[in-house]
N, C-alpha and C positions, 0 to 999 in steps of 0.2 A: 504494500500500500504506500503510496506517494503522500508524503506529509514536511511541511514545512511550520516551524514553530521560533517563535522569538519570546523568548522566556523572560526578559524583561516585560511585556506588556501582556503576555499569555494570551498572545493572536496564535490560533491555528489553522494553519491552511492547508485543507486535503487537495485541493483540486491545481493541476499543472497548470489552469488555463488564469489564474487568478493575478495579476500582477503585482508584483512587489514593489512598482511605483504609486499602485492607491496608497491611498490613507484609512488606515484600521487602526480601531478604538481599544483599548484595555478590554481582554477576555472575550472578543471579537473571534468567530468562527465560519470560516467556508467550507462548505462540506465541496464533497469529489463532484466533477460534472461540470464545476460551475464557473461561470465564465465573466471573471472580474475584470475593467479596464481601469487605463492610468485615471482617469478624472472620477474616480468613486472615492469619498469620503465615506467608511463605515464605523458608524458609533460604537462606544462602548456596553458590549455586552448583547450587541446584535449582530444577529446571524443570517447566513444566507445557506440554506439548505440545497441540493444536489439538483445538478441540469440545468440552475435559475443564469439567465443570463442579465448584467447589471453592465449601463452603460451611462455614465453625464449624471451622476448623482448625489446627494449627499443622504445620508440617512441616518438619523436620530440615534440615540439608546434606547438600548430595551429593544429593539424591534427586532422581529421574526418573518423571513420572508420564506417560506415555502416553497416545495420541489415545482420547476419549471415555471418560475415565476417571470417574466419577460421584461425590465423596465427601460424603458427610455432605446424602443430597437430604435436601428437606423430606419428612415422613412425615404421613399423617393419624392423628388419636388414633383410640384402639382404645377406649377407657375411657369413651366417651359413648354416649348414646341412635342415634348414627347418627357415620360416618364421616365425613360432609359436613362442610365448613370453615364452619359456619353462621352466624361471626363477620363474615365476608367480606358475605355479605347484609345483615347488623345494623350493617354501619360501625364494628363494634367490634374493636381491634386483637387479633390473634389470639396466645396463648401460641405461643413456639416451644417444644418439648418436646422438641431435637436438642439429646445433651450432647455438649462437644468430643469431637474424635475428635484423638490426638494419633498423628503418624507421626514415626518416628526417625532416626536421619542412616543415610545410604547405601541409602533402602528404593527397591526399583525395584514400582512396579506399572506391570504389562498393560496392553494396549487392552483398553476395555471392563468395567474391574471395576468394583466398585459395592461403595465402604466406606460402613455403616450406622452410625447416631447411637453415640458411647459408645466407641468402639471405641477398641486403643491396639496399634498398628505396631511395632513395635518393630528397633532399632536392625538392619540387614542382609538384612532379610525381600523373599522376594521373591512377589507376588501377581501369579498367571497369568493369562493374558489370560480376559475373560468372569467373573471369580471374583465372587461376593456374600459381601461379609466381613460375619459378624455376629458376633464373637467376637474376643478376644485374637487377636495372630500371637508369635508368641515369636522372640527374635532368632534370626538366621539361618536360619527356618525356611522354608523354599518351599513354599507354598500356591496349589491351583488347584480346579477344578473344582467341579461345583454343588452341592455339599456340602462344599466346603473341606476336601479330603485333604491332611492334613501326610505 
């Protein structure tokens, strides 16, 4: 089993794909699968469970995010002559146009949900397995389904 640890802050990280340029919080946990990038800030004491992919974030303490959790994928632009990544063909580096998505301390999302560019979690929220967030969650609020019912 693939494990990486730094015993000063007791961050664990099982997964190869997790970068050791984020930022992880004291007693902070990646499980295997999971697919951390350099611009994640992860809180103290929050974890990201197995398969969850994490991109442009910051996230709270306390929080719990769930296997195959999706946050913040890359989107294709909408604003052009065509969807296609056309940069990718031209060798030319491509804008990201995903703005942070900030989540708050104690939020638990689901398996399965899928937080979209912008968005902001808010402190105690909890998001139901399968959910697509594209909008605020307001503290304390439980959110699920495919239309996001508060």
């Amino acid at each position: 089993m693939f494990k990486r640890e730094n015993y000063e802050n007791k961050v664990r990280i099982y997964s190869k794909s997790a970068s050791l340029s984020a930022q992880y919080g004291y007693m902070s946990l990646v499980s295997k699968g999971s697919t951390v990038l350099d611009n994640v800030i992860l809180g103290a004491y929050s974890y990201i469970n197995s398969n969850s992919y994490i991109e442009n974030v910051i996230i709270g303490k306390f929080c719990s995010i769930s296997s195959g959790v999706k946050i913040n994928p890359s989107e294709h632009r909408l604003d052009r002559i065509t969807s296609y990544p056309i940069e990718h063909l031209l060798g030319v580096k491509q804008d990201n146009i995903n703005e942070k998505v900030i989540i708050g301390n104690d939020v638990l999302i689901c398996t399965d949900a899928i937080i979209l560019s912008g968005v902001h979690i808010h402190d105690g929220a909890v998001v139901g397995a399968g959910a697509v967030v594209t909008h605020d969650v307001p503290a304390y609020a439980i959110v699920g389904g495919d239309r996001l019912r508060y």
